[in-house]
C-alpha positions in Angstrom: -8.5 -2.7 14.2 -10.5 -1.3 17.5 -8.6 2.2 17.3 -9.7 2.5 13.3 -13.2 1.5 14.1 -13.4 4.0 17.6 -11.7 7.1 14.9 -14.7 6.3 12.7 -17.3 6.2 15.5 -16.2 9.3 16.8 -16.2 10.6 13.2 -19.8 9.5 13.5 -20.4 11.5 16.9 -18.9 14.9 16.1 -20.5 14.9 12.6 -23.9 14.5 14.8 -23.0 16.8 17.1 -21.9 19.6 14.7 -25.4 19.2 12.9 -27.4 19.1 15.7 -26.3 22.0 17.4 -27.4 24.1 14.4 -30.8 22.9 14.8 -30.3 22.5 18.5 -28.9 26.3 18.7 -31.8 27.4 16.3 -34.5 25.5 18.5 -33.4 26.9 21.8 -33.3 30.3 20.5 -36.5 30.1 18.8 -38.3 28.5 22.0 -36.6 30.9 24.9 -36.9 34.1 22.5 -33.6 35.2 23.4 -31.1 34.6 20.2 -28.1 34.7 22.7 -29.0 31.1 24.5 -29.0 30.2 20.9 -25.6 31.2 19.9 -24.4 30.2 23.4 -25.5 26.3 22.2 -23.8 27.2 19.0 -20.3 28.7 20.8 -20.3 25.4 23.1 -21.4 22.8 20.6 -18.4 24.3 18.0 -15.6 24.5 20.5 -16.4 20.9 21.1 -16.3 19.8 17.8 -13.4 21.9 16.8 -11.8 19.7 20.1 -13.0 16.8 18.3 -11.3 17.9 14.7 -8.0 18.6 15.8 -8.1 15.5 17.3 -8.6 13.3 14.8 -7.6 15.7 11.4 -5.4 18.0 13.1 -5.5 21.9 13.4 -6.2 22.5 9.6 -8.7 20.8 9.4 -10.2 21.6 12.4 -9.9 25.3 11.4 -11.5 24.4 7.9 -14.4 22.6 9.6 -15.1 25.7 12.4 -15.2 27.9 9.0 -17.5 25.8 7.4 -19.4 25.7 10.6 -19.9 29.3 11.0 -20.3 30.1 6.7 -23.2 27.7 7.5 -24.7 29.6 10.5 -24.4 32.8 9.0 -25.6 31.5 5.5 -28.7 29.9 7.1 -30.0 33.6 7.5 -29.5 34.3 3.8 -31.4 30.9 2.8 -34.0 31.2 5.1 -35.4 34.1 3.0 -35.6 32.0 0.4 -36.7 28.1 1.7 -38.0 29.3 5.3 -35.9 29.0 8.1 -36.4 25.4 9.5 -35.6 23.7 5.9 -32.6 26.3 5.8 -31.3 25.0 9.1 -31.9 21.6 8.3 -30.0 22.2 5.1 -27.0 23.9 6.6 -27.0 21.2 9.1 -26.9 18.5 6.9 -23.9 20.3 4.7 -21.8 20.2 8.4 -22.7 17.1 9.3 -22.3 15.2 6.2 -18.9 17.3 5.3 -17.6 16.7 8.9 -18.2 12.7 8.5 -16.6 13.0 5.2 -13.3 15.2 6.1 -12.9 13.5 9.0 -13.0 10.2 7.5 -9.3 10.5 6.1 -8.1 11.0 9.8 -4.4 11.9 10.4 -1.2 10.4 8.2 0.1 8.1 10.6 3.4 10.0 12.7 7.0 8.9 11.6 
């Protein structure tokens, strides 16, 4: 029973981290002025999670997720034209995060 509730705790974690790291990334690049310290929290932050993914969905997954992860960063730019670009970040973040918890979830069919 601990090893199911740890998966879904660090379900929990990586969803957080993939979401905050698009605000996070967004924040520090917005604050320093330079977009590269941005998209250096952002390169970090996904080679972490997609760590974390593989881990506990395996590589498809993971793979699926990292996608979803950069659709989201790059489709931020095309929603903040439209909602501003706070609310678009919080938006795309919210998509990763609540689709990483979700995904994630099912874990990995048991080997053997």
């Amino acid at each position: 029973m601990a090893d199911a509730a740890d998966r879904v705790t660090a379900g929990r974690v990586t969803a957080a981290l993939a979401a905050g790291s698009l605000v996070a990334g967004f924040a520090v690049a917005q604050l320093s002025g330079a977009r590269a310290f941005g998209g250096l929290v952002l390169v970090l932050a996904a080679a972490v999670c997609a760590t974390r993914w593989r881990r506990a969905a395996g590589w498809p997954t993971a793979a699926g997720l990292v996608v979803l992860y950069l659709a989201a960063f790059a489709g931020s730019h095309l929603l903040a034209g439209v909602v501003g670009a706070w609310p678009s970040v919080f938006t795309v973040a919210t998509v990763v995060g609540v689709t990483s918890l979700l995904v994630t979830r099912r874990g990995r069919a048991p080997a053997g």
